[in-house]
N, C-alpha and C positions, 0 to 999 in steps of 0.2 A: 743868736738864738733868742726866740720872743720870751718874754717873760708868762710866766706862768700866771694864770686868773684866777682870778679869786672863785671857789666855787660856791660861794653864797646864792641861796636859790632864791630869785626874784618873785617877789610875793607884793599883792597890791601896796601900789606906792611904794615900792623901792626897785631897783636897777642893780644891773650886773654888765660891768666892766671886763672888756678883754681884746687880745686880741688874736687878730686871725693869724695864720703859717705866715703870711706877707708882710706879718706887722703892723696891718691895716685896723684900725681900733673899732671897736666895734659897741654900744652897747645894746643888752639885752635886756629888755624890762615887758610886764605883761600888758596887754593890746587895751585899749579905751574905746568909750565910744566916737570919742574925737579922732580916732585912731584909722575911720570908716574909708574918707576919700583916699592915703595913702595906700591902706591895706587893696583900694578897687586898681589902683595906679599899679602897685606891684603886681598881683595879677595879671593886669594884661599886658604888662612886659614880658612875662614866662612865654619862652616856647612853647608849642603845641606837645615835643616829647618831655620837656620838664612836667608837665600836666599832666598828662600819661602814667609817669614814673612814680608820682602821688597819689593818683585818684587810681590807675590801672585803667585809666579809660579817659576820651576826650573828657573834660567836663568847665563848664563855664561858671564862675561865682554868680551866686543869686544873692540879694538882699538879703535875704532871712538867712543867708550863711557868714557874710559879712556883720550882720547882727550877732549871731553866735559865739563868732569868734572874739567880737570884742566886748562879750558878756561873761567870760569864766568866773565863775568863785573863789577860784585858788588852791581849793582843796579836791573838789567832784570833775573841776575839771580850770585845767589852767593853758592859755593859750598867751605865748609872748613872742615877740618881735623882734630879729633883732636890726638894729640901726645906723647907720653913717651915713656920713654927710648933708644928716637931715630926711634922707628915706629908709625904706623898707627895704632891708636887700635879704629877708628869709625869715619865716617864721614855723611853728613846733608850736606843739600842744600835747597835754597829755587828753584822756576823755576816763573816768575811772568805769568800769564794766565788770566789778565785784566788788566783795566784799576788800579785798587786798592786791585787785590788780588793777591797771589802767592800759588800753591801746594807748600808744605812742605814734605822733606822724611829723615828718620834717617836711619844709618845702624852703627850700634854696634859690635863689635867684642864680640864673645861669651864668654871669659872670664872677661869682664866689662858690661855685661849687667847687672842692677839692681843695679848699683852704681852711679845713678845720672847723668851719660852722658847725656842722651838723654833731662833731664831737661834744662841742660848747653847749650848744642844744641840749645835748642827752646829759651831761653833766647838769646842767642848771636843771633838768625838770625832774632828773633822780633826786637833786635835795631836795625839791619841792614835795616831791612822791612819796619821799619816805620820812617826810616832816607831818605829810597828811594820813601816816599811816598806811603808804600802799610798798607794797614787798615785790613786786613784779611787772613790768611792762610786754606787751605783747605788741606785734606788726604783722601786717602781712605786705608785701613784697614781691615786686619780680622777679622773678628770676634772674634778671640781666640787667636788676639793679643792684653791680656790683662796689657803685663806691658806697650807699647806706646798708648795705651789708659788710661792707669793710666798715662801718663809724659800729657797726652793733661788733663785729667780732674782737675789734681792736681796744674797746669801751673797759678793757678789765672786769667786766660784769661777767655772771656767769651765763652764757649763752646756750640756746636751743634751737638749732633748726633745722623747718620740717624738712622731708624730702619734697621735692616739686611738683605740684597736681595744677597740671596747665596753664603751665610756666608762672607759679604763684608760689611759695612762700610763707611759711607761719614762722616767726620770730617769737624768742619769748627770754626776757631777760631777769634773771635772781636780782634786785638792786641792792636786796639784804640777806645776810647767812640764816640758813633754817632749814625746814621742811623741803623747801623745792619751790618754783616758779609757783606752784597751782596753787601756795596754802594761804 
């Protein structure tokens, strides 16, 4: 049995250790700008349906999203990587879109999907989220994207979701007790 990680939420200049179902060590820290050429390399290693299951549509990285991602604050919006053997093999961001919520999105490298990343993922950006004062994440999804609907149902969070409006998806996770997802 792997050992458990530590759930210390990666904030600039620090890192988060763990590792995957396989054993396989992983770490997690938030994306740089020196961070650019790896994050273009993991990209166009993804399948056309790993890109799909993300985006809900073909879609190609542009420069100015690549910029983006390795631009977070930490707090409005935090984008981190996680790491082995010196690359990228999946990255998560939160984007905050209220006053106390944030969209949430994983993207996996297709030979680690189903080994727990995406758990590790939602783990590290909930402490981040609710360190930045946000109380809730939300996603949308496809339908028949049944393993990151399994990382939200299985996440012990309190989960919501929607019924299916063309073959889509609204996720929406409590990361803290209170009012409800929306407060």
């Amino acid at each position: 049995m792997a050992a458990r990680a530590d759930t210390t939420a990666p904030a600039p200049g620090r890192s988060f250790d763990g590792p995957l179902l396989d054993r396989t060590p992983v770490v997690i820290r938030p994306l740089v700008a020196e961070d650019r050429a790896q994050l273009r390399a993991f990209f166009e290693g993804l399948l056309p349906g790993t890109i799909r299951l993300r985006y809900l549509a073909q879609h190609r990285v542009r420069p100015e999203e690549l910029a983006e991602l390795t631009s977070g604050d930490g707090v409005s919006r935090l984008h981190v990587a996680a790491w082995t053997d010196g690359r990228i093999v999946g990255i998560a961001e939160y984007r905050k879109s209220g006053p106390a919520c944030a969209e949430v999105s994983f993207l996996i490298g297709d030979a680690f999907q189903g080994e727990g990343l995406g758990s590790l993922f939602l783990r590290c950006l909930a402490a981040a989220a609710l360190e930045a004062g946000i109380r809730c994440f939300h996603a949308d999804t496809l339908e028949c994207n049944e393993r990151m609907l399994a990382v939200f149902r299985h996440s012990g969070l309190r989960v919501q979701v929607s019924a299916p409006q063309a073959g889509e998806v609204a996720v929406i996770l409590a990361l803290a007790a209170g009012p409800g997802p929306h407060g």
